[in-house]
C-alpha positions in Angstrom: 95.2 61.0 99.4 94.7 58.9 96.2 98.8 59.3 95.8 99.6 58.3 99.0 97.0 55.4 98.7 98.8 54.4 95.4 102.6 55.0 96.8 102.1 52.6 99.4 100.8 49.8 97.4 103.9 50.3 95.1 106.0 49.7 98.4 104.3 46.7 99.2 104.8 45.6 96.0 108.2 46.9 95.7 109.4 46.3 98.7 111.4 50.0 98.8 110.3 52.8 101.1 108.8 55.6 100.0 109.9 59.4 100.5 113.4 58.3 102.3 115.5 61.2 101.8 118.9 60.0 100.2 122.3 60.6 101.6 123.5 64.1 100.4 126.3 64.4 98.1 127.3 68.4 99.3 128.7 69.2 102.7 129.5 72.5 102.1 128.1 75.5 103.9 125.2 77.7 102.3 123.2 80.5 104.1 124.0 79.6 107.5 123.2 76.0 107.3 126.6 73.4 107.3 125.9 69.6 106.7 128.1 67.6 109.2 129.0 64.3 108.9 129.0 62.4 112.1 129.7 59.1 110.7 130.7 57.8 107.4 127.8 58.7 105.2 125.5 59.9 108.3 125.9 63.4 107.3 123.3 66.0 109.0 122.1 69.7 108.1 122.9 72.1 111.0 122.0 75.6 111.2 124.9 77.6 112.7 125.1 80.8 113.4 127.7 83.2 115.2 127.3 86.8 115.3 130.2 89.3 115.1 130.9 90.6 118.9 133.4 91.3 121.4 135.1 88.7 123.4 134.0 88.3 126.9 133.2 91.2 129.3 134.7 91.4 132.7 132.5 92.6 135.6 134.1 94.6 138.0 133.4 94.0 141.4 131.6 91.0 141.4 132.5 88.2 143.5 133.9 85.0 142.6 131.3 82.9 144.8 128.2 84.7 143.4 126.0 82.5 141.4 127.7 79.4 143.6 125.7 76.8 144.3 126.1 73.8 146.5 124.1 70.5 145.4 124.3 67.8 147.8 121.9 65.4 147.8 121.2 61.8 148.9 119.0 59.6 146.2 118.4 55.7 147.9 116.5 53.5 145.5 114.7 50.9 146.7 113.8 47.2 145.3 110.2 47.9 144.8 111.1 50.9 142.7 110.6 54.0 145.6 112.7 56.5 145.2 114.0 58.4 148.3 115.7 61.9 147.6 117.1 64.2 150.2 118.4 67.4 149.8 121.4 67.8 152.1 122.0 71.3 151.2 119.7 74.1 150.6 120.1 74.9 147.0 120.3 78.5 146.3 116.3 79.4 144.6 115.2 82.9 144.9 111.7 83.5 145.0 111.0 85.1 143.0 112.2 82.4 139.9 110.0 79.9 141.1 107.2 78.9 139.4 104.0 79.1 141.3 103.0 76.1 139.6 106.0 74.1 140.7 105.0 71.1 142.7 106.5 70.8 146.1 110.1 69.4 145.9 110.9 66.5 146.1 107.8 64.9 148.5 108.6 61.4 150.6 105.7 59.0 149.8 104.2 58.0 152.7 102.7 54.4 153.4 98.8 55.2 153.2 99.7 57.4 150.1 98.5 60.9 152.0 101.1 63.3 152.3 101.8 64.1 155.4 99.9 61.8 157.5 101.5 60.0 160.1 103.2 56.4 159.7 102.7 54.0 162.3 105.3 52.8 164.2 105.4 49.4 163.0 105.4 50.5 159.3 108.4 52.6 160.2 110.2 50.2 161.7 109.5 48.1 158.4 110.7 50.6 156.2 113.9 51.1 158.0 114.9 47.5 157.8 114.7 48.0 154.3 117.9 47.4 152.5 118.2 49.8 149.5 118.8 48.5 145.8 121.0 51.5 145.4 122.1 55.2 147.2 123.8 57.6 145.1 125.3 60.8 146.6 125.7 64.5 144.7 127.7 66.5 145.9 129.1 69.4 143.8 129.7 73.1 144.4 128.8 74.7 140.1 128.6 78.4 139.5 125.7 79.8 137.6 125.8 83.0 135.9 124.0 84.6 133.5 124.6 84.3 129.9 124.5 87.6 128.6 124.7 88.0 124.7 128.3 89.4 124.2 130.0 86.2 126.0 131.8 84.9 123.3 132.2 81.5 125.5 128.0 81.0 125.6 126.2 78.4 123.3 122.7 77.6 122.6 121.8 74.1 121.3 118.4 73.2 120.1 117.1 69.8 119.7 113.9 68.8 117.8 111.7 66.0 118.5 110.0 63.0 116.1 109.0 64.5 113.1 110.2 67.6 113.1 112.9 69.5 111.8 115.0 72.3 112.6 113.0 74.7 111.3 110.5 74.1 114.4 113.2 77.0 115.9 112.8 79.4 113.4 111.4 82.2 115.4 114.0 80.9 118.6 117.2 81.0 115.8 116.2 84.3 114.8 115.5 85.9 118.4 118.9 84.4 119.8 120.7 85.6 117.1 119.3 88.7 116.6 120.5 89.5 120.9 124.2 87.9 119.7 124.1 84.7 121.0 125.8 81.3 118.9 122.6 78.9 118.2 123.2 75.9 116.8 120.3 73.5 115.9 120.4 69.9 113.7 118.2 67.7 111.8 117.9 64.5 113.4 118.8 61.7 111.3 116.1 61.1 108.4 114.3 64.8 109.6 114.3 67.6 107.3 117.8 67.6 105.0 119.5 65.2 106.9 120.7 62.0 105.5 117.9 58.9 106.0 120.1 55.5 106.5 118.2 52.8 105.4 118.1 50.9 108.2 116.4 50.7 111.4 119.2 50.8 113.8 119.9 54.2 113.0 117.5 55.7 114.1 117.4 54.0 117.7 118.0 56.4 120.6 121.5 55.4 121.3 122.6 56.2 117.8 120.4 59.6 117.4 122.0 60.5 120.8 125.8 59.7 119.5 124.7 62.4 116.4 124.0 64.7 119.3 127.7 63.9 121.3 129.1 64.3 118.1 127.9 67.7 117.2 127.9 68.8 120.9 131.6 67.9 120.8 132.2 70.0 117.7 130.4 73.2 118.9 130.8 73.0 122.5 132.5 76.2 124.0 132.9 76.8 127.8 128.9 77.5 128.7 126.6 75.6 126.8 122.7 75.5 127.2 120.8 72.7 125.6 116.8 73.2 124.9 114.5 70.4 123.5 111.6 69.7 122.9 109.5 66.5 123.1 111.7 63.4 122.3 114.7 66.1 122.0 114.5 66.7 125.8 115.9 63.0 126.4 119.1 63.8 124.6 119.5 66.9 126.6 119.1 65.2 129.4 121.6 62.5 128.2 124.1 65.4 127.1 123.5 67.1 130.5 124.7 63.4 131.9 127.5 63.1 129.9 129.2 66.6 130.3 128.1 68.0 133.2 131.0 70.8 133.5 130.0 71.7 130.2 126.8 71.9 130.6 125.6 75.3 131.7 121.3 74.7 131.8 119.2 72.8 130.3 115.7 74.1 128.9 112.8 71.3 128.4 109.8 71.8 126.5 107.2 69.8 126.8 109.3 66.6 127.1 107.8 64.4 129.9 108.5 62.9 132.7 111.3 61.1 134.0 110.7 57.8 132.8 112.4 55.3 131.2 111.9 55.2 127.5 110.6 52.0 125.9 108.5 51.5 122.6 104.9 50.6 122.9 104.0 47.4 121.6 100.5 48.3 120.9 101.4 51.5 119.1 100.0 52.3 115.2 103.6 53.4 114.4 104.3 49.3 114.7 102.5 48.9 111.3 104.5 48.2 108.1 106.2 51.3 106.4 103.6 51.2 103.4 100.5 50.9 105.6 101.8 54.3 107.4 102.4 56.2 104.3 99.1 55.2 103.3 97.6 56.7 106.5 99.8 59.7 106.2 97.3 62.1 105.9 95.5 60.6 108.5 98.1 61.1 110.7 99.4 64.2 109.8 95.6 65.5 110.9 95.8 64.0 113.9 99.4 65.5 114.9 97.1 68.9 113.9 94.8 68.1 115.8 97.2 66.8 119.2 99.9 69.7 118.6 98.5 73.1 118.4 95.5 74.4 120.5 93.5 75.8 117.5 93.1 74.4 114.2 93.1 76.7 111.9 94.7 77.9 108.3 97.5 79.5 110.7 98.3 76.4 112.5 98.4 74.5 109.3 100.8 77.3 108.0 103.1 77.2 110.2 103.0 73.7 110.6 104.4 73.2 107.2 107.0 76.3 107.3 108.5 74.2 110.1 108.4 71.2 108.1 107.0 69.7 111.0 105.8 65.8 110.6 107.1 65.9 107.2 109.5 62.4 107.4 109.0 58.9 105.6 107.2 56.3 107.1 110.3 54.2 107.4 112.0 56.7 109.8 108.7 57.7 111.6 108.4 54.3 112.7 111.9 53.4 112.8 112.5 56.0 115.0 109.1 55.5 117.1 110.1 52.1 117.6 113.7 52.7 118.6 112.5 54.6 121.7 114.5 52.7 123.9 116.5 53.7 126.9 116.0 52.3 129.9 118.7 54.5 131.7 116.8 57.1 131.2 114.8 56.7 134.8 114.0 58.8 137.6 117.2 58.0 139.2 118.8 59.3 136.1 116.9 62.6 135.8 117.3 63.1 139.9 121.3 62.9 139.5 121.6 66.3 137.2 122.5 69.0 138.9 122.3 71.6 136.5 119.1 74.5 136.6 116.3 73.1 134.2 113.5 75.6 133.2 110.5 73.4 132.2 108.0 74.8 129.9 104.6 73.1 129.2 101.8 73.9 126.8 98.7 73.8 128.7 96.8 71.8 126.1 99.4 69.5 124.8 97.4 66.1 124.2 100.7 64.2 124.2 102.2 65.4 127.4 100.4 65.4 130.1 101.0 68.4 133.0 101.2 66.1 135.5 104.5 64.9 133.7 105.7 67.7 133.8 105.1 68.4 137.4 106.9 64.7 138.2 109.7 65.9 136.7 109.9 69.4 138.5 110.0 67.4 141.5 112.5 65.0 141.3 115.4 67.7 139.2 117.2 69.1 141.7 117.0 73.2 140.5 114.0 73.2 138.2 111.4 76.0 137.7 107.8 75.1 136.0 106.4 77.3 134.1 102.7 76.8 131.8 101.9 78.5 129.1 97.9 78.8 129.1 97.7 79.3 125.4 100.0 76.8 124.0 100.0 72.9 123.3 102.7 70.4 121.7 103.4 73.0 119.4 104.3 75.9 121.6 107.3 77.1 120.4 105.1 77.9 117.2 101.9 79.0 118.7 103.5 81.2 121.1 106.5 82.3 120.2 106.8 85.9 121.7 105.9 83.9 125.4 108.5 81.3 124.8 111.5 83.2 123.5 110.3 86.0 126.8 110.7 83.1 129.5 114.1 81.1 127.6 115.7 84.3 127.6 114.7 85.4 131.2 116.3 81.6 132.2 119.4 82.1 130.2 120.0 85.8 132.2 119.1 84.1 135.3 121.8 83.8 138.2 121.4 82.9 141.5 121.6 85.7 144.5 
């Protein structure tokens, strides 16, 4: 505590930020970890692995239109910011892959705000004189199939969110790679080994979510699944936007709903650099605290194997305050058509469930499943129950 104390009143003094990780020098490959560089000194560390295994399987006797699906669907948005979506077409959802804690898709908001209940006539008549800001149409026929662990075609990207690292996936990495799947998962910019540019506008969300089309783009194969957690879900979703015949599903962990991004102006991460590296231990009990269920030695073990909330001050709030991304709205999120399994810690403290639940309604294919034992963190705390339900949504295929 004293040190930190002491390194931040050197950076005031100083005027250099303390603990910024310096551009590295190697790009070479070592123990299944390559450092790419995106951009001209931007260079980040990526763990890729591919397993030795035969080339694609054929299965004979299946038919070409099983695992089709048919997304059609009508979003209207309104001035006052309502959101209207109807489902033309009945997506194909068994079941038996449905979450029972899945809200009801896609409900109308009524006038009185009571599901349900009747409108009266005059409100009606109202409300269809209504001209709409904007109506988008899906419509899109995608086959879904199930990704089995000998497709050579079949890649699994992991994204990590603020603070963390790479190394957040360490149980995921192994358990993909062990059943012969590729898995590729980077360091964000200034997280973990990854190069930490020493300016603010690099860490905004439009230049974090170029790293991601840039190492998407160089790992990419025909089927691609993208999982993230926390602020990583929002450049799955933006990757899932982008490349949407590339994109095979999309797996969110406690990411949030489908809101807008935009920086809070009342948040502790606005504070100068040295003022956060003084309260560094402070904060780094609090994320303790906030992530994991329990508090215990355990939870602080594995919070520093995964070299979780372990970034300079500078790119904590560099990258807290370039949370911006006001694409990024309901409308957005209710315009992929590609399956999303959402997975939520019961006791997460960041993320509300109800989150969560607004997104399940408005993505067109989603399933919801909670984890009653798990928080932030639970990809860590639990990860026998996570890596169980990713890899029953990767083998998932619709009747």
């Amino acid at each position: 505590m004293l040190t930190s104390i002491t390194d931040g009143f050197l950076c005031c003094l100083l005027g250099k930020t303390p603990n910024a990780v310096g551009p590295l020098d190697s790009v070479e490959s070592s123990d299944g970890f390559t450092f790419l560089e995106v951009k001209p000194g931007r260079i980040l560390r990526i763990h890729h692995s591919v397993p030795e295994r035969p080339g694609p399987p054929e299965f004979p006797g299946s038919s070409p239109e099983r695992g089709a699906v048919r997304c059609q669907r009508r979003i209207t948005l309104y001035r006052n910011g309502q959101l209207l979506i109807e489902n033309l077409g009945e997506a194909s959802r068994p079941e038996s892959a449905r979450s029972p804690r899945r809200c009801p898709p896609c409900p109308v908001p009524e006038a009185n705000g009571e599901p349900g209940a009747p409108e009266p006539a005059g409100i009606a008549a109202k409300r269809r004189k209504r001209k709409p800001k904007r109506v988008v149409t899906v419509d899109c026929k995608k086959r879904i199939t199930s990704c089995k662990g000998t497709h050579g075609d079949v890649v699994l990207f992991f994204i990590h969110g603020v603070g963390g690292s790479l190394d957040i996936w360490k149980e995921q990495l192994e358990f993909f790679s062990k059943l012969g799947y590729e898995v590729v998962a980077p360091d964000l910019a200034g997280h973990g080994c990854s190069s930490a540019p020493p300016v603010a506008a690099a860490y905004t969300f439009y230049a974090l979510a170029e790293d991601m089309r840039a190492v998407f783009k160089r790992y990419a194969k025909k089927r691609n699944i993208l999982i993230g957690h926390s602020y990583g879900v929002s450049f799955c979703t933006f990757l899932a936007h982008e490349y949407p015949e590339l994109v095979h599903k999309v797996i969110m962990i406690n990411g949030g709903g489908p809101t807008a991004l935009e920086p809070s102006l009342c948040s502790i991460f606005n504070l100068p650099p040295c003022v956060l590296h003084c309260l560094s231990p402070c904060l780094a009990w609090s994320f303790l605290k906030a992530g994991f269920a329990r508090q215990g030695a355990k939870e602080k073990q594995l919070l520093k194997e995964g070299n979780a909330f372990n970034v300079s001050s500078f790119v904590l709030r560099a990258t807290m305050s370039g949370q911006y991304w006001p694409e990024g709205d309901e409308l957005y999120h209710a315009e992929l058509a590609v399956p999303v399994l959402l997975v939520h810690g019961m006791h997460d403290k960041f993320v509300p469930i109800e989150e969560d639940q607004r997104m399940a309604e408005i993505l067109l294919i989603a399933f919801l499943k909670v984890i009653d034992e798990g928080s932030h963190m639970v990809m860590l705390e639990c990860p026998d129950t996570v890596n169980t339900l990713l890899h029953e949504f990767v083998l998932w295929e619709p009747d």
